[in-house]
N, C-alpha and C positions, 0 to 999 in steps of 0.2 A: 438954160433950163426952159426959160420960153418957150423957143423952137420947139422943142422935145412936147411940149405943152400942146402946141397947134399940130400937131402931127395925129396926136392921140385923138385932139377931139371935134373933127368937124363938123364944123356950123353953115349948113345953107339956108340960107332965106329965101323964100319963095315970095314975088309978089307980083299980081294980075291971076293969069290963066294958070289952071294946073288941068289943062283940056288935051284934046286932041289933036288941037294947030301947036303946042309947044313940047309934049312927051319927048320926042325923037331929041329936040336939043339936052332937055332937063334928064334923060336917061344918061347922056353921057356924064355929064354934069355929078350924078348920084355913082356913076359906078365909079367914077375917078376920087370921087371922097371916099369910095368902102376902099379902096386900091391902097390912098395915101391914108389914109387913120383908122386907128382903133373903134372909133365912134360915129356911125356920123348921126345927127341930128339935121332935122328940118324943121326949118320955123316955117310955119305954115298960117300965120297972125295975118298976112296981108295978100291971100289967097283970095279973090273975085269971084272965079267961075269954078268950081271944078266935076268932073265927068266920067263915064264909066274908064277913059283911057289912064286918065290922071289917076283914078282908084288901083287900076291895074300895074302901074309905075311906082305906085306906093308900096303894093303885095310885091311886086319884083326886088326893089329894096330893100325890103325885110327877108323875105327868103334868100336874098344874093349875101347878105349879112350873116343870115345864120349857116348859111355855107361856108362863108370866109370867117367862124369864128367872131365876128366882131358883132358891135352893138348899133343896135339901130333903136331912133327914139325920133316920135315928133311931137313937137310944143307949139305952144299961143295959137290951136287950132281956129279958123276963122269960123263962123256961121255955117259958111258952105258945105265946111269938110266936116266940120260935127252933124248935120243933117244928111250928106250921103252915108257916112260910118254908122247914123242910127239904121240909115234905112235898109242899110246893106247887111247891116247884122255883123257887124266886122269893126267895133270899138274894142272890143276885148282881143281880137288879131294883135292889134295896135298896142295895147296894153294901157290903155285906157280905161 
């Protein structure tokens, strides 16, 4: 039943850069968790820098989400990410 558990609900943690130098890794990363579970979650608690590419990788995974059906949610948002989602006007995207 575990298995069955981790399947449903993916957990990535993000920690340093959610910038432009590491999108292209972290995109594949986020589409392989919508791929394999029901859910995927990002902890975003230990996020450093983030940027308009890192904003846009975030909007990709929710939209790629709500196309494949499934859930998308991010928690323990850091400083950083709470300041561009005020600025950008896009905390209620998030559902926040």
């Amino acid at each position: 039943m575990a298995s069955k558990k981790k399947q449903q609900d993916g957990l990535i943690a993000i920690e340093g850069e959610l910038t432009i130098y590491t999108v292209m890794e972290l995109k594949d990363k986020f589409l392989g968790g919508l791929l394999t579970n029901d859910v995927l979650t990002l902890d975003l608690s230990e996020v450093s820098e983030f940027d308009g590419a890192g904003l846009q990788l975030l909007i990709m995974a929710k939209q790629g989400a709500t196309a494949l059906n499934k859930s998308f949610r991010i928690t323990n948002q850091s400083p950083v990410i709470v300041e561009l989602l005020d600025l950008s006007s896009l905390t209620g995207f998030f559902g926040e």
